[in-house]
N, C-alpha and C positions, 0 to 999 in steps of 0.2 A: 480615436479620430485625431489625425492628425492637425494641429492648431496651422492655418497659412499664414504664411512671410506678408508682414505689412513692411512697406519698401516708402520711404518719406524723401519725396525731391529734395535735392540740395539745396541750402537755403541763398537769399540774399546776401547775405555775410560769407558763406563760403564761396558763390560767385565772384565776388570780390576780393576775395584770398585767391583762387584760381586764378585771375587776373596776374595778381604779383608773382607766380608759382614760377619757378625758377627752371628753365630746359637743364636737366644733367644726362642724359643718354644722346645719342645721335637721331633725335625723331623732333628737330625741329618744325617739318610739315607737321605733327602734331600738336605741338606745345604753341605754334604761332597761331590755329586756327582756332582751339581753346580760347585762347587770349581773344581772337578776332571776334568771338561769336559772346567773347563777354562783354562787349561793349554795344551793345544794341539790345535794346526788351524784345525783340524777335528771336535773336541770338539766347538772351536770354533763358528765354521760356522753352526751345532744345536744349540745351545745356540741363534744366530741371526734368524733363522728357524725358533726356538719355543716362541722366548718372542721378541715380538713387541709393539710399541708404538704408538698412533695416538699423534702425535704431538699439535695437535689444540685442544682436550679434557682431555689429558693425561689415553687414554682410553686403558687400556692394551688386546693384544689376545694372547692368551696363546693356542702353539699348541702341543696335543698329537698324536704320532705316530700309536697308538695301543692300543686303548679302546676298546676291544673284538673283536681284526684285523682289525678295523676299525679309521683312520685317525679321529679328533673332535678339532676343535676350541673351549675356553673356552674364554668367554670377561667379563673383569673384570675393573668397572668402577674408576673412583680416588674418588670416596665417601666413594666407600667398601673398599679401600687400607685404608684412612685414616679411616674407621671404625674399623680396625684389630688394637682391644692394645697389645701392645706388652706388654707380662706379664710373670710370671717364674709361677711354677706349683701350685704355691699356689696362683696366683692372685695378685703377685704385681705387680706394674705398672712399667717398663724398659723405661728409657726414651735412645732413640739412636736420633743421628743426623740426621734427615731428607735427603737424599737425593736419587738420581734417582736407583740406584744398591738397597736400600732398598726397594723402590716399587717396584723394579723388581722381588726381592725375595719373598715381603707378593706375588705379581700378583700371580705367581707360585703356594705359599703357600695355596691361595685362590681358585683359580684354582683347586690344588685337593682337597678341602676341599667340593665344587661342582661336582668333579667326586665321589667323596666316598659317597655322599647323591646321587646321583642318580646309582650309582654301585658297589652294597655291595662286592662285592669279589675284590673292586681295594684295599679293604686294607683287611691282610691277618686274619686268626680269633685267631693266638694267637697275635697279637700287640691290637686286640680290648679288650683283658683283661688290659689293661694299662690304669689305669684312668689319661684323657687327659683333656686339658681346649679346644685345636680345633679337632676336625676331622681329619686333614691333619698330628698330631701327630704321632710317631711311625710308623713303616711299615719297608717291608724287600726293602733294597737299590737297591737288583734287579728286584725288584717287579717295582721300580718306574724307575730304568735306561730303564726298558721294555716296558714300556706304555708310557716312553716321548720321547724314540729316535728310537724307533721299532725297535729294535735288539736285539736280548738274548745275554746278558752278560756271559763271561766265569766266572763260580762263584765255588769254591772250598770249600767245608765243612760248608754252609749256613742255609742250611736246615737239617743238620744231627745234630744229639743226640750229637756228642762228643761238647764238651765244651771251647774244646780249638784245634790248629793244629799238636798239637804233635804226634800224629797216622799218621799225613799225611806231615811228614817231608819232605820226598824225595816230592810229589809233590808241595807243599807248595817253596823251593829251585827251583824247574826246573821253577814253575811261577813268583820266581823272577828274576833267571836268562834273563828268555825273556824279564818281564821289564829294565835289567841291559840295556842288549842286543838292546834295541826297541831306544837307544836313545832317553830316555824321552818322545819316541811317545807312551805311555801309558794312562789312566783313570780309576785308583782303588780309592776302597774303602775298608780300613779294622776294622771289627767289633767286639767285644770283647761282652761277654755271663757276666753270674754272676760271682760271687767270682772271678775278676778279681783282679790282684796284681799291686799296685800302683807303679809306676805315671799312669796306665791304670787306665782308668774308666769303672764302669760297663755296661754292654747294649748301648755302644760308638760306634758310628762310625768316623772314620778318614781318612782322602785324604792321600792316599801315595804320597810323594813328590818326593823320591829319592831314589834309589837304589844300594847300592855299596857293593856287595858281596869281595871285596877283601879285605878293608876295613873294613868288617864286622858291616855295617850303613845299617839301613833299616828307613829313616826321615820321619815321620806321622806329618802331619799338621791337628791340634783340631780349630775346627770352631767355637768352644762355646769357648774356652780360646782362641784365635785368637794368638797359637804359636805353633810352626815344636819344636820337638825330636827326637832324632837318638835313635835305640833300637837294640839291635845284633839280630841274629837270632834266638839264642835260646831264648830271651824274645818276641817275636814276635811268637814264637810256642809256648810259655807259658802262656802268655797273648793274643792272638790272638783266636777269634774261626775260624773266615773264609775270605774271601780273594772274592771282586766281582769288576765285569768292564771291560775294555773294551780294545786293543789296536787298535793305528788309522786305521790299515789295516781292524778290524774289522767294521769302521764304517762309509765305503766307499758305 
């Protein structure tokens, strides 16, 4: 008889590593929404849901909520973790510190690199014009907040033509207000289009940290430079294109 995989949520401590875990591929929509969803006990407790651990093989299972409305396990073994180089877009070789919040992110990373080879529409068809080194590269942030935690994110000016938020002031303002408002019970992600104006980067995505409309601080945490900037609101409607995620009441 065959003995069955006991599979143990990721713990408290490695949530908190995950938090720090450094973007090294082009899949910022995933690395910022990780981060997003680690800063709320709602966010929390999917993050433990979806990435588990078998203890005794280091065998990871990766679960999506919403693979064409349908629930799917993805298992991803500690061969294939250590077979993922971590590389920058040209192919050089990144070396990071080895430890468990890193494999838990290639898992992930792995994971949808496995749904997009067997489900061509989980990644969208303008991110597959972006020459990528994996699969799991590129993709819209609510495309993957939808297929890993089964909820459709509240997403503001994502998929539209304008380039930046400035058409969509007022509601762009009333969305942060509810974050002000949610007591940090929020999970965004905000993403910046071309000709973005520095310190923004192009085709970026970034974990909203903090929100202080009175103050006039809107703090974005960068998961590839692994540091928080406060930005007013008009550079946040000037550099920003869109605004997606989640608040905890949503992800009840």
């Amino acid at each position: 008889m065959i003995k069955p995989k006991n599979f143990t949520p990721i713990s408290t401590e490695e949530i908190i590593n995950l938090q720090k875990s450094r973007q090294i591929f082009s899949d910022c929509y995933l690395t910022s929404t990780l981060n997003a969803l680690t800063r709320t006990e709602k966010g929390r407790q999917i993050l433990q849901k979806n990435i588990q651990r078998n203890l005794e093989t280091q065998e990871y299972k990766i679960h999506f909520e919403n693979i064409y409305s349908q629930p799917k396990d993805i298992f991803i073994t500690e061969k294939e973790i250590q077979n993922l180089e971590l590389t920058d877009k040209f192919f050089n070789p990144i070396y990071v510190q080895p430890n468990s919040a890193v494999d838990a992110q290639k898992a992930v990373e792995i994971a949808m690199n496995k749904i997009i080879r067997e489900n061509f529409f989980m990644k969208n068809l303008f991110s597959r014009l972006a020459k990528s080194v994996e699969p799991f590269e590129y993709n819209l942030p609510s495309h993957f907040m939808n297929i890993f935690t089964g909820k459709k994110p509240v997403s503001l000016n994502e998929k539209s033509i304008r380039l930046t938020l400035n058409s969509k002031k007022h509601e762009t303002f009333e969305l942060f207000k509810q974050m002000q408002n949610s007591e940090g019970e929020f999970n965004f992600v905000a993403g910046t289009s071309m000709g973005t104006k520095f310190p923004l980067t192009n085709w970026h995505c970034f974990t909203i940290e903090n929100v202080n409309l009175l103050q006039n601080k809107i703090r974005l945490y960068d998961t590839k430079e692994k540091k928080s900037e406060n930005y007013t609101f008009r550079e946040i409607c000037e550099g920003i294109k869109f605004l997606t995620g989640y608040f905890s009441k949503d992800l009840t």
